[in-house]
C-alpha positions in Angstrom: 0.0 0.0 0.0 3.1 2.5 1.3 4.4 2.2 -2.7 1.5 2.5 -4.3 0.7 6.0 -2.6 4.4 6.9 -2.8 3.5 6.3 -6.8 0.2 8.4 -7.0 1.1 10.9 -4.1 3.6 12.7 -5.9 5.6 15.9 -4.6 4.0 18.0 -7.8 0.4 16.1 -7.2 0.5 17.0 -3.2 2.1 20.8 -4.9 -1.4 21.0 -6.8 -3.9 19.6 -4.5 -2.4 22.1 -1.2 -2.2 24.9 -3.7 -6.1 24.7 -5.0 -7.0 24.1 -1.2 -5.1 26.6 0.0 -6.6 29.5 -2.9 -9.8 28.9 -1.8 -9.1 29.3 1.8 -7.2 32.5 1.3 -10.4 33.3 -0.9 -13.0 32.9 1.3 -11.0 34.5 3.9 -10.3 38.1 1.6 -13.7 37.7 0.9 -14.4 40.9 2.5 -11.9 43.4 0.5 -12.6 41.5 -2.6 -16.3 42.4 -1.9 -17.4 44.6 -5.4 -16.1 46.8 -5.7 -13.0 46.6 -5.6 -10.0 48.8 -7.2 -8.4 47.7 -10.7 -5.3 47.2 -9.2 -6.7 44.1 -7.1 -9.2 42.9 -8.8 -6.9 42.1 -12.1 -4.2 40.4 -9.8 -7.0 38.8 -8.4 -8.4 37.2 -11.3 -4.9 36.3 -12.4 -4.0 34.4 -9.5 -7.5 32.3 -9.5 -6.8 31.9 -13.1 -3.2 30.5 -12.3 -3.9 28.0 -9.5 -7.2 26.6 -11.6 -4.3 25.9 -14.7 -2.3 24.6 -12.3 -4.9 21.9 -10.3 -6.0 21.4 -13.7 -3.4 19.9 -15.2 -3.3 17.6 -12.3 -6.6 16.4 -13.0 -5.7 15.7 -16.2 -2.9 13.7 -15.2 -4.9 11.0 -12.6 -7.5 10.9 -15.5 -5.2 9.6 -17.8 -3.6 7.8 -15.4 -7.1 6.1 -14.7 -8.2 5.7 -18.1 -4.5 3.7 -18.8 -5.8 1.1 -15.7 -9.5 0.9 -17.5 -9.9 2.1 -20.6 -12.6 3.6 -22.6 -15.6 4.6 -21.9 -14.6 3.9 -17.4 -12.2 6.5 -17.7 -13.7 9.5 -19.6 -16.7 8.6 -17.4 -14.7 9.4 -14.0 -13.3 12.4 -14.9 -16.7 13.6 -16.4 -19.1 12.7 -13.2 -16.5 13.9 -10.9 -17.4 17.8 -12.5 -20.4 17.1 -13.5 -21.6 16.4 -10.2 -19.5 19.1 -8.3 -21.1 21.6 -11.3 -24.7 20.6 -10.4 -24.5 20.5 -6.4 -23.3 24.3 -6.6 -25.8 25.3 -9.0 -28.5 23.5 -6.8 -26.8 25.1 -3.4 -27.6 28.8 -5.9 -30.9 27.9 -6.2 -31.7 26.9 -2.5 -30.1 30.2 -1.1 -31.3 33.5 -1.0 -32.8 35.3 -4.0 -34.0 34.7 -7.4 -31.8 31.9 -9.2 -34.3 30.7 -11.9 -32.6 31.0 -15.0 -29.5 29.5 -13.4 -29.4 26.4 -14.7 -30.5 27.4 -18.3 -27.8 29.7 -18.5 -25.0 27.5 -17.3 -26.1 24.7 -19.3 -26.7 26.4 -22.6 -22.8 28.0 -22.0 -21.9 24.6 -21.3 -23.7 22.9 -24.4 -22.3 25.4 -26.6 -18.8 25.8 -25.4 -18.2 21.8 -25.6 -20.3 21.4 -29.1 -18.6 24.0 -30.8 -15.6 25.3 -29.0 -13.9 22.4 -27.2 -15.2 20.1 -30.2 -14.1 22.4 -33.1 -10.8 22.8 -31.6 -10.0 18.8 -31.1 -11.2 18.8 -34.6 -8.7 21.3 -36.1 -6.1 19.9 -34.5 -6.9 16.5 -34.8 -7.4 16.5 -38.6 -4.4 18.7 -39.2 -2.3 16.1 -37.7 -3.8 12.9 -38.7 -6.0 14.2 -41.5 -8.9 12.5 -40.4 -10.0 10.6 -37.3 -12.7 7.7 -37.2 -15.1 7.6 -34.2 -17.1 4.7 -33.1 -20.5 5.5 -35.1 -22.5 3.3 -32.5 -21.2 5.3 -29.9 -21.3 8.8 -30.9 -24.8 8.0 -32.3 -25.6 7.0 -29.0 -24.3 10.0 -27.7 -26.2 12.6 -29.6 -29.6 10.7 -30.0 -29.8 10.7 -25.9 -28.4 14.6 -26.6 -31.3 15.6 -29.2 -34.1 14.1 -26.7 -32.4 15.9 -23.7 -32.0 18.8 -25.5 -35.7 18.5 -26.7 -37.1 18.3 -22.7 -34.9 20.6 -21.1 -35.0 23.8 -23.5 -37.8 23.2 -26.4 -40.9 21.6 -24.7 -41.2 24.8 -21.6 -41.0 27.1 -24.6 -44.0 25.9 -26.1 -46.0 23.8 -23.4 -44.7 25.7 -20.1 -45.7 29.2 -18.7 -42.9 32.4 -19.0 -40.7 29.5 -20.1 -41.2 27.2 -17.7 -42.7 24.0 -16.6 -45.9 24.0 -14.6 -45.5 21.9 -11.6 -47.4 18.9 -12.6 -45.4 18.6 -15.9 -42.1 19.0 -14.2 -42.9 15.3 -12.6 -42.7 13.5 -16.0 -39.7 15.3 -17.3 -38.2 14.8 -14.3 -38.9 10.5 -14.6 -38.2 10.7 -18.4 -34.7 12.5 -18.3 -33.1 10.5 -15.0 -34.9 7.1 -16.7 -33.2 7.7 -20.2 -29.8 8.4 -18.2 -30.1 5.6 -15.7 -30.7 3.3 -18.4 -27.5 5.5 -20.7 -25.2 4.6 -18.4 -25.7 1.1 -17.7 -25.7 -0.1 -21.4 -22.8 2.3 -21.7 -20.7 0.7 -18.5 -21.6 -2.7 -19.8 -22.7 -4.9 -22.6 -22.2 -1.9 -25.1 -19.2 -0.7 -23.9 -17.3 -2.0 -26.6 -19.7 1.0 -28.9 -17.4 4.0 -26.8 -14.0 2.6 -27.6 -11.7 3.5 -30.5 -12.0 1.7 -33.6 -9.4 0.8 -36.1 -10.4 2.0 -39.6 -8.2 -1.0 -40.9 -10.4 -3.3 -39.1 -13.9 -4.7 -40.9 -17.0 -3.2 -40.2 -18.3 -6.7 -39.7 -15.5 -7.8 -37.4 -16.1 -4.2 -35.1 -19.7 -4.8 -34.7 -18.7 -8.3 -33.7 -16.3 -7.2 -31.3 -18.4 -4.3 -30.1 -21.3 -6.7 -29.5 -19.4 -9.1 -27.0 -17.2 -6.5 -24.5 -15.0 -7.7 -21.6 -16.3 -6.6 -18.6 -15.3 -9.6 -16.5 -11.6 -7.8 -17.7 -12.4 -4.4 -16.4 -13.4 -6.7 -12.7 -10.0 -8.0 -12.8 -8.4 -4.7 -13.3 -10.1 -3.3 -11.0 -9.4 -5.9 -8.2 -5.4 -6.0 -9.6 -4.9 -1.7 -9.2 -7.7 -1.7 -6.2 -5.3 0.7 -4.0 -3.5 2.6 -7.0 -7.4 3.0 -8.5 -9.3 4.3 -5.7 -6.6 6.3 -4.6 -6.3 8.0 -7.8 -9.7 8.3 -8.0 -9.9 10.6 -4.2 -6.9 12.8 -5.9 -8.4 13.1 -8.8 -11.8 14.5 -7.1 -10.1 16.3 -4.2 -8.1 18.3 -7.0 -10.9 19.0 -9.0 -12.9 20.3 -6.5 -11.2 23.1 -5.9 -11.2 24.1 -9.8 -15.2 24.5 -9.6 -15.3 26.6 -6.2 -12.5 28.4 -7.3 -14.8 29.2 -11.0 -17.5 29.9 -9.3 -15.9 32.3 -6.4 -14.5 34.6 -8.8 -17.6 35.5 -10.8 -18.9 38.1 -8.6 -15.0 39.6 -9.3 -15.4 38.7 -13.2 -18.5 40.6 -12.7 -17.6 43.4 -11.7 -14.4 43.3 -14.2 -16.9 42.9 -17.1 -19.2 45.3 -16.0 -16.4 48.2 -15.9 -15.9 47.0 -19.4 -19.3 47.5 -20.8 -19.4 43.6 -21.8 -22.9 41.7 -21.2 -23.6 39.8 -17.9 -24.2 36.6 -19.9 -20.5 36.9 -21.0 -19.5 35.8 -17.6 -21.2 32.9 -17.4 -19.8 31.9 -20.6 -16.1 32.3 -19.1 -17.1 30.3 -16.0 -18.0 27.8 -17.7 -15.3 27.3 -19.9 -13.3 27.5 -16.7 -15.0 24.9 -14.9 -14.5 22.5 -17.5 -10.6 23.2 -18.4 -9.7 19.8 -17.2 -12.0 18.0 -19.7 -11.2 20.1 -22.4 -7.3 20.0 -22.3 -8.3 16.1 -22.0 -10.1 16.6 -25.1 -7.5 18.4 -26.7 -5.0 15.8 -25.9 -6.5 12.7 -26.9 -7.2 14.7 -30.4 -3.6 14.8 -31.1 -3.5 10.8 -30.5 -6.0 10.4 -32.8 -8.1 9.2 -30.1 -11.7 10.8 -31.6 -13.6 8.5 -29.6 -12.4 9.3 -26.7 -13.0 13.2 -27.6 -16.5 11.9 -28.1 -16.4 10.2 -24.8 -15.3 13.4 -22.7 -17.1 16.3 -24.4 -20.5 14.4 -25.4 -20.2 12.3 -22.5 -20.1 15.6 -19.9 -22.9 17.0 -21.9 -24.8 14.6 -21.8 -24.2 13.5 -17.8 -24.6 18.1 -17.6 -28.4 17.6 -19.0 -29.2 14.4 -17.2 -28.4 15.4 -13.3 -28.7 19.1 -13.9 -32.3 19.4 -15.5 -33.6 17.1 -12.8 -32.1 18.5 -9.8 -33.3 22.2 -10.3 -37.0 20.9 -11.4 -37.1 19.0 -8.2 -35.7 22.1 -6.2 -38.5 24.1 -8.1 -41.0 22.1 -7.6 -40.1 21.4 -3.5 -39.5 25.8 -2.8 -41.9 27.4 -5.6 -39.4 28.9 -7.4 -39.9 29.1 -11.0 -37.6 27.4 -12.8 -37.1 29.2 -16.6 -35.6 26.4 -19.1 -36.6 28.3 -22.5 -33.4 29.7 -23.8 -33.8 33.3 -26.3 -34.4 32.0 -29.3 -31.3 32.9 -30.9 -30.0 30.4 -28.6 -32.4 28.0 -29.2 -31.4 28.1 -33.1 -27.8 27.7 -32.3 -28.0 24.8 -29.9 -30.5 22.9 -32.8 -28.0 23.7 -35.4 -24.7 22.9 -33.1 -26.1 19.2 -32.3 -27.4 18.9 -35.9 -24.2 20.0 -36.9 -22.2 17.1 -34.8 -24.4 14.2 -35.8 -23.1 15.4 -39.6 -19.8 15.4 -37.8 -19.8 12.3 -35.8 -21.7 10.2 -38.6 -19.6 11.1 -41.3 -16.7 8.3 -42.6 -13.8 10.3 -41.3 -14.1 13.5 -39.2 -11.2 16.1 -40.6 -10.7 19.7 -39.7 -13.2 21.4 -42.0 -15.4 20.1 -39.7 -13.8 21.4 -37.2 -13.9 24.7 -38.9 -17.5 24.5 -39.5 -17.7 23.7 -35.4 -15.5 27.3 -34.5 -17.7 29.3 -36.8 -20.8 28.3 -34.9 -19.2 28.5 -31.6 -18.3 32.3 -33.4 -21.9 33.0 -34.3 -22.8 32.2 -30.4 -20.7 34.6 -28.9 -21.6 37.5 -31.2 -25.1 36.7 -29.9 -23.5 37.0 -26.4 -21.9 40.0 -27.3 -25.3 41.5 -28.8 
């Protein structure tokens, strides 16, 4: 046991986990000068040093994903680093909503940044680079098809259907229960085909191989394999897994502390409110995307698919639920229907990555067409 946490508890992995846990500490503790508002002076060195340490325990989360994904492969180690920010991402937003004040467009806001920075940005980029380097990558079709049909029907319930069957945009109280069954039942039942007999559909496929032969092998996964892993690396997995989350966690407080400063920066500026959200949650999903961004430049497209449509998709499941139940339990009215420019440019985004995702070899003009929408979204931002 002593060797195996000599392995995962490096010097620069304890450097990265004390420095997050100590930012936020000093944080909350200058929490009264860095009350808005506060002089330029501060306020930008501020903002530099959150931006700083969050590179910095980012890059360690990175590091004990890959590390985990090495032990169990694809999809159980996209999914660990995914859930571990998803569900840090959601309890915050659901602590917003059960504290003081109006919060009801929290959630749409978030998610629609977060939906359109992974679609577009995050996506577009791992394309670009991706395709430059190998000039086209191959996903697992069953798998990203998987993906995005649970990501149209999401998308459908959680900003389309309060639009035009809810009041003021959103869901009347007795239509929030079925939502609420429908989304959790369609990503209970995601997941556990996903972590087990079609696995094999969110690994990455050889192009060389016969499309006969990787439905074949797709069909039949190993999970007794994964079991044996798992009981081989016990110690070195589960104590990967604690640094892993303990290092992230500070990354998402630390996003979500400094947007009354990013606030306050903007508004000086002139720039819209939304535009903050927008930054914080590009922020609070750094890790994932320079995860993204690596396995791009491997090649690895399904794994790319794993990590960005995979959080998405985990973002919409736990998120929509959680602040309908909250809704429905305090009375606060939950507002899901997006502007409609937005609504245009999520339709088009995840129409645009099932062209993407279903096409023989993804290349970087997709990726182009991905950074141009991403583009379009922030002059609407900016508007």
């Amino acid at each position: 046991m002593l060797p195996t946490l000599r392995r995962v508890l490096t010097p620069l992995a304890l450097a990265r986990l004390a420095v997050g846990w100590l930012a936020v500490v000093v944080l909350a503790l200058l929490s009264g000068p860095l009350t808005p508002p506060v002089p330029v002076l501060p306020l930008v060195l501020a903002l530099a040093a959150i931006v700083g340490v969050i590179l910095f325990a980012s890059t360690g989360v990175v590091a004990q994903a890959e590390h985990v994904a090495e032990r169990l492969g694809d999809p159980y180690g996209s999914l660990v680093l995914t859930l571990s920010i998803v569900v840090v991402e959601v309890v915050l937003i659901s602590a917003v909503m059960l504290g003081p004040g109006e919060h009801g467009s929290i959630a749409r806001d978030s998610v629609m940044a977060v939906a359109m920075i992974i679609l577009d940005l995050v996506i577009g980029l791992c394309l670009v680079v991706g395709g430059l380097r190998h000039g086209g990558m191959v996903p697992n079709h069953a798998g990203a098809a998987a993906y995005l049909s649970l990501l149209l029907v999401l998308g459908v319930l959680a900003f389309a259907l309060p639009a035009t069957i809810g009041q003021n945009g959103s869901y009347l109280p007795w239509q929030s229960v079925p939502v609420v069954a429908l989304v959790l039942g369609g990503y209970a039942f995601f997941l556990r085909r996903q972590t087990g007999v079609q696995a094999g559909d969110f690994t990455e496929v050889d192009p060389r191989i016969h499309r006969a032969e990787r439905s074949a092998a797709a069909a039949s996964p190993s999970t007794s394999a994964h079991g044996s892993v798992f009981h081989e690396h016990r110690a070195e997995l589960l104590s990967r897994l604690a640094l892993l989350v303990l290092t992230a966690l500070p990354v998402v407080l630390l996003s979500h502390s400094m947007a009354a400063l990013l606030d306050d920066g903007l508004g000086r500026l002139g720039a819209p409110s939304a535009l903050a959200g927008v930054l914080i949650a590009g922020i609070v999903f750094l890790p994932e995307s320079i995860t993204s961004v690596r396995a791009a430049l491997a090649g690895e497209l399904q794994r790319v698919s794993n990590l960005c449509h995979g959080a998405l998709v985990s973002t919409l499941g736990l998120t929509i639920p959680a602040v309908l139940v909250i809704g429905m339990f305090t009375g606060q009215p939950v507002v899901l229907a997006p502007e409609p420019a937005d609504l245009v440019l999520l339709t088009v985004s995840l129409l645009l990555s099932v062209v993407t995702f279903t096409a023989p070899r993804a290349t970087a003009v997709h990726g182009v067409a991905h950074l141009a929408l991403f583009a379009a979204y922030a002059l609407a931002v900016l508007s």
